[in-house]
C-alpha positions as CSV (number, residue, x, y, z in Angstrom):
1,X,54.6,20.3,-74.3
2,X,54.7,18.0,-77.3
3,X,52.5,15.0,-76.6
4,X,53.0,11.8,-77.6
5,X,50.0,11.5,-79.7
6,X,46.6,13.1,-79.7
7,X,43.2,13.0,-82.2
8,X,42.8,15.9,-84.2
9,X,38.9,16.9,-84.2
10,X,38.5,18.7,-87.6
11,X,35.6,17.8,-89.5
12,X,31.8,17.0,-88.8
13,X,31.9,15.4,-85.3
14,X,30.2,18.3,-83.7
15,X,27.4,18.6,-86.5
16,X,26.9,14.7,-86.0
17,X,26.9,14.8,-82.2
18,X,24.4,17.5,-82.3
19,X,22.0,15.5,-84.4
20,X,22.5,12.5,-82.0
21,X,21.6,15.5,-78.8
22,X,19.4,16.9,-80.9
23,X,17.0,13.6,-81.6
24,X,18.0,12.1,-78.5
25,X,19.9,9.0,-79.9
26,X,22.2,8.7,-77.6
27,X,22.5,5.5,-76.4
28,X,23.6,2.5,-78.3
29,X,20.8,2.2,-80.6
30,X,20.8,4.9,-83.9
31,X,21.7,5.7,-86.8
32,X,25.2,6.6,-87.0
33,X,25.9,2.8,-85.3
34,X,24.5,1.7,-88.3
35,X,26.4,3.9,-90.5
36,X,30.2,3.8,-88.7
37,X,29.6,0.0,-89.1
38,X,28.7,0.4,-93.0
39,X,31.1,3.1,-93.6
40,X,33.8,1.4,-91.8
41,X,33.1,-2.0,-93.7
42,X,33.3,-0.3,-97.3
43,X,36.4,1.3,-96.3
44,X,38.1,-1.6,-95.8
45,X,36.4,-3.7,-98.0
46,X,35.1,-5.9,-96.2
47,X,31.5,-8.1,-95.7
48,X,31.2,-7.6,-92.1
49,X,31.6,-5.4,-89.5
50,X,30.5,-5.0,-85.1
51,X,31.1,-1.7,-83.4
52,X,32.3,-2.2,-80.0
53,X,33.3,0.1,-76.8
54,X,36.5,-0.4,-77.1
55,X,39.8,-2.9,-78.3
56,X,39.8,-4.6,-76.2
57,X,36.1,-5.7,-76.3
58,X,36.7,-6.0,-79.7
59,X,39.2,-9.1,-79.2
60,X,37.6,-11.1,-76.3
61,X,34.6,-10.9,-78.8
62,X,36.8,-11.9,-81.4
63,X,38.1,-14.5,-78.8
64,X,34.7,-16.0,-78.0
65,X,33.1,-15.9,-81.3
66,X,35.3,-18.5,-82.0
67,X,34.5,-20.8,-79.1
68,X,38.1,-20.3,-78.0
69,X,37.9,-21.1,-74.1
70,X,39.3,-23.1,-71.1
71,X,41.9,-25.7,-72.5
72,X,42.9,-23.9,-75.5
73,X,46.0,-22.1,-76.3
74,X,46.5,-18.9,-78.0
75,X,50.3,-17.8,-79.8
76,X,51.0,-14.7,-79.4
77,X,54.2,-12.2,-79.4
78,X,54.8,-10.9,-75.8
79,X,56.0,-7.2,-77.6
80,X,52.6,-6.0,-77.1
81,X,50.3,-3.8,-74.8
82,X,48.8,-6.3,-72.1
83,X,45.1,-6.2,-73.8
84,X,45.1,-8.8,-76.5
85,X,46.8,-10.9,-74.1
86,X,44.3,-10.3,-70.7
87,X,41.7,-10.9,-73.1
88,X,42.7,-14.6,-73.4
89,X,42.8,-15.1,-69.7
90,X,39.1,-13.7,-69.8
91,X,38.3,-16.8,-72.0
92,X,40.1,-19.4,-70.0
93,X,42.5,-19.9,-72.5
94,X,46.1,-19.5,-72.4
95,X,48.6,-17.6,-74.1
96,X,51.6,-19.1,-75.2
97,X,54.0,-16.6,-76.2
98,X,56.6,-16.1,-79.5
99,X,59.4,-14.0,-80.0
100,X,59.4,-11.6,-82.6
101,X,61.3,-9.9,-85.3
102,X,64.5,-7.3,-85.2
103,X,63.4,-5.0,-87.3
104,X,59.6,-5.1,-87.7
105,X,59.1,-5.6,-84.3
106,X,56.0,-7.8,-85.0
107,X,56.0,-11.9,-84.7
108,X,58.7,-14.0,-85.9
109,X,56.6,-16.2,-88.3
110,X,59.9,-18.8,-88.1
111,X,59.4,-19.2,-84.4
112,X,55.6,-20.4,-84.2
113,X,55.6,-23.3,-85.0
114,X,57.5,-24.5,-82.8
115,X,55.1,-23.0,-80.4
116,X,52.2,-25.4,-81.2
117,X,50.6,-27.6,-79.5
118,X,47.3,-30.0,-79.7
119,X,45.7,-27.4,-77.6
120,X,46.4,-24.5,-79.7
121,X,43.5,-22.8,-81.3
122,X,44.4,-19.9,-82.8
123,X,47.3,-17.0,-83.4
124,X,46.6,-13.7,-82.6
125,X,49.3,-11.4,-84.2
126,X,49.6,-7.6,-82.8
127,X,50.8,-5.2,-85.8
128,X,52.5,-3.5,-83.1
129,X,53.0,0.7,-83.8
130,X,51.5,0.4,-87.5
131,X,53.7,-2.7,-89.6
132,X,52.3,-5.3,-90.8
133,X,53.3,-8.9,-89.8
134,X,54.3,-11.4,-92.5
135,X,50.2,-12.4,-92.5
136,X,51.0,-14.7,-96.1
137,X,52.9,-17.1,-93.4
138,X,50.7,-16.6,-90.6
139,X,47.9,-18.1,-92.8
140,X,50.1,-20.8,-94.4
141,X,50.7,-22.3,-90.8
142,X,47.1,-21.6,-89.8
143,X,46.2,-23.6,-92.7
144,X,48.6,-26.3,-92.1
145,X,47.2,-27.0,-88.1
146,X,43.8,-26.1,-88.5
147,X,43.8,-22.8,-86.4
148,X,42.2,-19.5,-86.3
149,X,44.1,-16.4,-87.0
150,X,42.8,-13.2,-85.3
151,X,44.4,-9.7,-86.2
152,X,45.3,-7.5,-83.3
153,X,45.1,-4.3,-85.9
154,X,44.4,-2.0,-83.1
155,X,47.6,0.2,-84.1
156,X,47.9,0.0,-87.4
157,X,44.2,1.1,-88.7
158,X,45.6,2.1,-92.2
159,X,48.7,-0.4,-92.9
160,X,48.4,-2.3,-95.7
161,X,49.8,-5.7,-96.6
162,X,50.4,-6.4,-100.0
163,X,47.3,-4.1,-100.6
164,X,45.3,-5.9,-98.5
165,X,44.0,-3.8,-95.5
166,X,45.9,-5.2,-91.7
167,X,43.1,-6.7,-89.8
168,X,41.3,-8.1,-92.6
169,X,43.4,-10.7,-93.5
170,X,42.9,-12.7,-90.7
171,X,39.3,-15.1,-89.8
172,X,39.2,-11.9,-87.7
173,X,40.6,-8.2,-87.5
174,X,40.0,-5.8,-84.6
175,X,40.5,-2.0,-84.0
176,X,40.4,0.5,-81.7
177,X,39.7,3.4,-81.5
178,X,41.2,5.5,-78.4
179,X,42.0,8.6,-78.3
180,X,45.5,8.3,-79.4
181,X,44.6,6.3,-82.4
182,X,44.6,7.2,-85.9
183,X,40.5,7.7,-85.7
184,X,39.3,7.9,-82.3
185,X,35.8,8.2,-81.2
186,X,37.1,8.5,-77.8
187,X,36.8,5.0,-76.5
188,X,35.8,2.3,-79.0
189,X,36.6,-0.7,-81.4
190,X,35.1,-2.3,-84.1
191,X,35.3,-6.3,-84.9
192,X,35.8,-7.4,-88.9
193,X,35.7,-10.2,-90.6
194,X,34.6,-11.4,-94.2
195,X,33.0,-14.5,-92.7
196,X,28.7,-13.6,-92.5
197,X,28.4,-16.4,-90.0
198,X,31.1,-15.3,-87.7
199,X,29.7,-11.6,-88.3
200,X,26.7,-12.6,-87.6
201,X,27.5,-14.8,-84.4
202,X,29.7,-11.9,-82.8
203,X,27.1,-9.2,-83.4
204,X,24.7,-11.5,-81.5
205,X,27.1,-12.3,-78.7
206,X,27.7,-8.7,-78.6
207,X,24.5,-7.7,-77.9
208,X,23.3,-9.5,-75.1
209,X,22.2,-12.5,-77.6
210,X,18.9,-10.1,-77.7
211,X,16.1,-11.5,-79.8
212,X,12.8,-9.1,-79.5
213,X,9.6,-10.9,-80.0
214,X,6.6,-10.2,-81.7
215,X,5.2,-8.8,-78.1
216,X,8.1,-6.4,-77.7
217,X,9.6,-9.0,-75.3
218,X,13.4,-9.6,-74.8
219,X,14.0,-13.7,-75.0
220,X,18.4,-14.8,-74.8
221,X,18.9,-17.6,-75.5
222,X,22.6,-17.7,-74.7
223,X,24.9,-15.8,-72.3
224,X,25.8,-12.8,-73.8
225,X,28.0,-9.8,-73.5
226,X,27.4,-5.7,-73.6
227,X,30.2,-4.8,-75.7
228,X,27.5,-2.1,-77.6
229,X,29.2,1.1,-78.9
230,X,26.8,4.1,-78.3
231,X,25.5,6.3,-81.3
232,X,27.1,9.4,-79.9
233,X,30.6,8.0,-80.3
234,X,29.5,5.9,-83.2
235,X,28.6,9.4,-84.8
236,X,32.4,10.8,-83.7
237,X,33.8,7.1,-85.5
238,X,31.2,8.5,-89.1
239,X,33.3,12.0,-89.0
240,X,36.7,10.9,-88.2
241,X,36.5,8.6,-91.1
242,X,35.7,10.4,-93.7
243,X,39.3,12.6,-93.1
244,X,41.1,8.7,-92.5
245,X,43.1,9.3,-95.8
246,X,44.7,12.9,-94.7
247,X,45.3,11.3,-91.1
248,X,47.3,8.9,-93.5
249,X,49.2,10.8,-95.9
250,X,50.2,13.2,-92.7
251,X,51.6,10.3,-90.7
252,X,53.8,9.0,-93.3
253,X,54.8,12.4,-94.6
254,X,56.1,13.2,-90.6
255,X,57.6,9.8,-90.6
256,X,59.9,10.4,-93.6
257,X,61.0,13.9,-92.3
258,X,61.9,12.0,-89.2
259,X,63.8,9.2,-90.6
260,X,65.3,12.2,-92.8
261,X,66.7,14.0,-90.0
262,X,67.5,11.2,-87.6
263,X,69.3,8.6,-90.6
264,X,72.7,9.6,-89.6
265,X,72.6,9.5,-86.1
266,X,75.0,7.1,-84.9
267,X,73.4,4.7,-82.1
268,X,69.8,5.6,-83.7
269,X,68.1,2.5,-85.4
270,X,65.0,4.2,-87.5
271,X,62.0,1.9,-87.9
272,X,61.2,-0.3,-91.6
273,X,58.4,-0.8,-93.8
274,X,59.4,-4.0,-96.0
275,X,58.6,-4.4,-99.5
276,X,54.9,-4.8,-100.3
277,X,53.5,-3.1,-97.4
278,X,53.0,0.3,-96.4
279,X,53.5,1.3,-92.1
280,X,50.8,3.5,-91.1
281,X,53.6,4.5,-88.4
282,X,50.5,5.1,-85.7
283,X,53.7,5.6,-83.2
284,X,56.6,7.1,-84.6
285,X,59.5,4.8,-82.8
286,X,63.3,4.3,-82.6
287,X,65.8,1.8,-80.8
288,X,68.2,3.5,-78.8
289,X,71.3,0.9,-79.7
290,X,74.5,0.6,-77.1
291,X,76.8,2.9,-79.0
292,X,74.4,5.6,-78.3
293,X,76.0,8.5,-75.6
294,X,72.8,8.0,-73.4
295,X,70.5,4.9,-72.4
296,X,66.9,4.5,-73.7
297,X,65.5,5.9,-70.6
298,X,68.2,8.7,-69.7
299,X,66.6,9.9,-73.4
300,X,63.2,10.0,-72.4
301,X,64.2,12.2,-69.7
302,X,66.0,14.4,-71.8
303,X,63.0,14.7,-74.3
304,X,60.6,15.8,-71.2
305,X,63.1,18.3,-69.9
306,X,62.7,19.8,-73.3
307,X,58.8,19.6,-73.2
308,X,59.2,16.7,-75.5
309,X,56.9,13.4,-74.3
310,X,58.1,10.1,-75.1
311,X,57.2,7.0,-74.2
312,X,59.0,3.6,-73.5
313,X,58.3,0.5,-75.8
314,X,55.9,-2.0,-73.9
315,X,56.9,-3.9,-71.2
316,X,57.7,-7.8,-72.4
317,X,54.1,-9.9,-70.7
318,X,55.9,-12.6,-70.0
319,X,57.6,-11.0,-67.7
320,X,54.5,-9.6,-66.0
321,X,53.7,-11.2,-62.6
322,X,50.3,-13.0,-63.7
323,X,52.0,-14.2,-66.4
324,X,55.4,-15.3,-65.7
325,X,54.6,-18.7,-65.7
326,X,52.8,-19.2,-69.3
327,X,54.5,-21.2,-72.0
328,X,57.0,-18.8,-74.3
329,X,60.2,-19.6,-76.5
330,X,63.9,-18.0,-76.4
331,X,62.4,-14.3,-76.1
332,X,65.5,-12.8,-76.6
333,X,65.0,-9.9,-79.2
334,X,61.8,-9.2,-77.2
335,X,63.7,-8.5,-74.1
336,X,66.2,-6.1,-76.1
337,X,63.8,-4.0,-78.2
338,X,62.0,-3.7,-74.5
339,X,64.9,-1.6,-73.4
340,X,66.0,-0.4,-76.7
341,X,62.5,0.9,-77.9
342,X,61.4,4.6,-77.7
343,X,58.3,6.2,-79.1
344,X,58.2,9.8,-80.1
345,X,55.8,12.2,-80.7
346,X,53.0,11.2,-83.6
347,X,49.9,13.3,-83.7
348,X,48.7,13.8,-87.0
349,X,48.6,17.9,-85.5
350,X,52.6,17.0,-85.0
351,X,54.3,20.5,-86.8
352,X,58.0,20.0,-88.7
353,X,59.3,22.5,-86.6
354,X,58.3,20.3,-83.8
355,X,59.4,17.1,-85.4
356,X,62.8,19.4,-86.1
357,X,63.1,20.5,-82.1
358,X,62.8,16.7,-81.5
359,X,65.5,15.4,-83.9
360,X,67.8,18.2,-82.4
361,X,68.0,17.1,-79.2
362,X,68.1,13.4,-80.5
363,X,71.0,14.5,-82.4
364,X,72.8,16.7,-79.9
């Protein structure tokens, strides 16, 4: 079987796992928390960073570091997986959702506007399978209405936009780290943001609002959450890092081959990267158009016969049953990519004789 997308374990996680066995620093105090937070933050050049135990913790964080609660609205495009947007509900906000672009796949910037209300608070754009959304707009019309901009960079870890790192563009970025992401530590996430204060404030919120006293003494002085990353995985996050810019260079490479073998398939629409930015193509993904000899689904089905996994795009949310009733614009081109869109295998171990055994039966 070729899977979808899976880590590649290459480098010192087992020497720094070890240490963390060996000391006993194992829980979510220690040294490699520390260092995956530093290490991560100079990477992307930024001032602060929060390790977290997942995405997903990552963005309610991200969510109620900003105060963002009952009454307020959130923008957002419904072309995504459900997190960012469950997050919201655990707030008490609302999401309010926009339509997004043809061939980026990400938020149309020209349709969000339209989309605000008093209530709105922020806009939460997903760089959905690794490109970059058109962030230059995003903060112009942040700007403009007085609203928070939080990046959902949770797959595209490595994108840049116009040099500038995807998730760190934003008032705040967020990543994950799963174990089908570019760097996994298994399950985890970090929050970033070059704002101290909000750095600050979500590392407090994050854990526990803890302040120890002079006695040794615990005294919170808010509610606080447990969204703590434990220095075993933290010490997974430190070696998977350091080989970030191979994981790179080998997704892009694969992705060109792809497009290289599949750019004369008639029916087959290959994915962009628009001047100025550079896709990290975390998922490697096509549209299946109409003039195609089988559906978008029949060719998932012929992938797996071959031992070939592939998955469907994601499911529109506004269609979901909890949230069929939220506030959302003409979502047209999100309902066709939903049945047009197929990922294909991505791992960074992905061989070109298995990316050649995929584009065959694609082709065939």
């Amino acid at each position: 079987m070729i899977p979808l997308c899976i880590p590649r374990i290459k480098g010192n996680e087992w020497k720094y796992i070890k240490d963390c066995l060996d000391t006993n620093w194992v829980s979510s105090v220690g040294s490699y928390v520390n260092k995956f937070e530093n290490d991560f933050a100079n990477y992307l050049k930024v001032r602060k960073t929060v390790v977290t135990m997942n995405g997903t913790a990552a963005l309610e964080l991200a969510l109620r570091t900003l105060d963002i609660g009952v009454g307020d609205e959130v923008i957002i495009p419904s072309l995504t997986f459900i997190s960012p947007v469950n997050t919201i509900k655990y707030v008490g906000a609302e999401p309010v959702f926009v339509d997004v672009c043809r061939d980026t796949w990400v938020i149309d910037t020209e349709k969000i506007e339209e989309m605000i209300t008093p209530k709105t608070k922020a806009i939460l754009p997903v760089q959905i399978y690794g490109h970059p959304a058109d962030m230059d707009k995003i903060m112009e019309i942040a700007k403009k209405h007085n609203l928070y901009v939080i990046e959902d960079a949770t797959e595209s870890l490595g994108s840049l936009y116009k040099e500038k790192a995807v998730g760190t563009i934003g008032h705040i970025g967020c990543y994950s780290f799963n174990g089908n992401k570019l760097i996994t530590t298994g399950a985890g996430g970090m929050l970033v943001t070059n704002d101290e204060k909000l750095g600050e404030r979500a590392k407090y919120l994050s854990t526990q609002t803890k302040t120890v006293l002079e006695n040794g003494g615990f005294y919170h002085e808010e509610i606080g959450y447990n969204f703590r990353m434990p220095n075993l995985l933290a010490a997974m996050g430190c070696a998977q890092l350091e080989n970030i810019e191979e994981y790179i260079k080998i997704k892009r490479e694969n992705a060109k081959f792809y497009n290289e073998l599949l750019k004369d398939v008639k029916g087959i629409t290959l994915p962009v990267e628009k001047e100025e930015v550079r896709n990290v193509y975390w998922l490697y993904s096509v549209l299946v158009e109409d003039d195609y000899p089988l559906t978008r689904d029949e060719l998932i089905f012929k992938l797996k016969e071959n031992g070939i996994e592939a998955r469907s795009f994601f499911m529109p949310i506004h269609e979901m049953p909890t949230y069929k009733n939220c506030k959302c614009g003409d979502m047209r081109i999100t309902n066709q990519l939903a049945i047009k869109g197929i990922n294909l295998p991505s791992s960074v171990e992905l061989r070109k004789e298995d990316v050649e055994s995929i584009c065959s039966i694609i082709s065939n």
